[in-house]
C-alpha positions in Angstrom: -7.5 19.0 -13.6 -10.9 18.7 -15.5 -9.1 19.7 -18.5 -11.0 17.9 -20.7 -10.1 19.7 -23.9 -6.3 19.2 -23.2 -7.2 15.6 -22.3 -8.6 15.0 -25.4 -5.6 16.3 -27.4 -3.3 13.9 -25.3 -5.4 10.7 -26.6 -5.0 11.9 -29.8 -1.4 12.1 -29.6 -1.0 8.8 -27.8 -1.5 5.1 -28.5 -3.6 4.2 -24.8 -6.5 2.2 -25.3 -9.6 3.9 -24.4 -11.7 1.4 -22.9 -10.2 2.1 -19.5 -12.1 5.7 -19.6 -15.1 3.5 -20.2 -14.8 1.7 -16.7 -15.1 5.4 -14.7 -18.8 5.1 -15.9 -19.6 2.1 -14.4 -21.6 3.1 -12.0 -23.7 5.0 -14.3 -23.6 2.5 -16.8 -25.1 -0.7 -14.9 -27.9 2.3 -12.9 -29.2 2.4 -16.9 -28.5 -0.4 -18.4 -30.1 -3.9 -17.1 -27.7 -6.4 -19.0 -26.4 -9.0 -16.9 -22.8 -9.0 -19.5 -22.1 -5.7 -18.4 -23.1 -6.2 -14.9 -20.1 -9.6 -15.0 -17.8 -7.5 -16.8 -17.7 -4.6 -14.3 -18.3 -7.0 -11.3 -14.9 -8.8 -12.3 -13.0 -6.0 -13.0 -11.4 -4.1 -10.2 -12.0 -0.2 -10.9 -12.2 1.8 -7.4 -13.5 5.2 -8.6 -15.9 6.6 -10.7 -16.0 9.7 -12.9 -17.9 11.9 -9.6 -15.6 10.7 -7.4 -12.9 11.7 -8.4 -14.4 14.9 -9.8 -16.1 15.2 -6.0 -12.4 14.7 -4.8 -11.0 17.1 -7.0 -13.3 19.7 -5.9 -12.8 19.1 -2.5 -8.7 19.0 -2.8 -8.5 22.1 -5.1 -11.1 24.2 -2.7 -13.4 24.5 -6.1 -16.7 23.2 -4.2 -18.4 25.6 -6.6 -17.9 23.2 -9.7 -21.1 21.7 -10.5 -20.1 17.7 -10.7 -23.3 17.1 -12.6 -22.3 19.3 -15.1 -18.6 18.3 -15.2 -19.9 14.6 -15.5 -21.4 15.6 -18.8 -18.5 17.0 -20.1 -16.1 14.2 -19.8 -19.2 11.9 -20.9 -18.7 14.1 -24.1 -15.0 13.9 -24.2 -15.0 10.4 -24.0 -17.6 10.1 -27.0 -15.1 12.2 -29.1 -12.0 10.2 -27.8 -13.8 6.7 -28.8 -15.0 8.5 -32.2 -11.5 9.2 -32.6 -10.2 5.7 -31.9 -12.9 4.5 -34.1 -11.6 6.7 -37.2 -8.4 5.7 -37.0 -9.6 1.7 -36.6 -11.2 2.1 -39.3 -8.7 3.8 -41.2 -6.6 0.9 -40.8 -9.1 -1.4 -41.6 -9.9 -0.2 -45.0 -5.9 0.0 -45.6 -5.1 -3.7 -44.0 -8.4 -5.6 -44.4 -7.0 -8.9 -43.1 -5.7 -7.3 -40.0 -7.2 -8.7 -36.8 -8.5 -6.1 -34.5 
């Protein structure tokens, strides 16, 4: 629901591995980035939408053509950051409390 916000909170709350969120921003990801390891890793990996897809999709299924995608892009680019910095936190929380511990 472009919720980000709430989204955010939900990650908090929950034990899902990120990286996943990572994958919508593949396409955006390899159009910036020339490195032939992240051009293998998202060629093998089967991920069928992007972030403006499915925001495109969402506009289009909830009659809210006048959401700016761009914008919305950016948003969830940011909620992502905060989710990872989050997941980082408590990595290294656990780190620092179990230094043998393999990741």
């Amino acid at each position: 629901m472009l919720d980000f916000q709430g989204m955010l909170n939900d990650f908090k709350r929950t034990d899902i591995d990120p990286r996943e969120l990572v994958l919508l921003y593949s396409k955006q990801l390899l159009a910036k980035n020339d490195s032939e390891s992240l051009k293998k890793h998202f060629n093998k990996t089967d991920f069928q939408f992007d972030v403006s897809t499915i925001i495109e999709r969402f506009k289009m299924d909830n009659d809210k053509m006048g959401l700016n995608t761009e914008q919305k892009v950016k948003e969830s680019k940011q909620t992502v950051i905060q989710i990872l910095e989050h997941k980082n936190q408590l990595f290294a929380s656990d780190l620092s409390k179990y230094p043998t511990k393999s990741i």
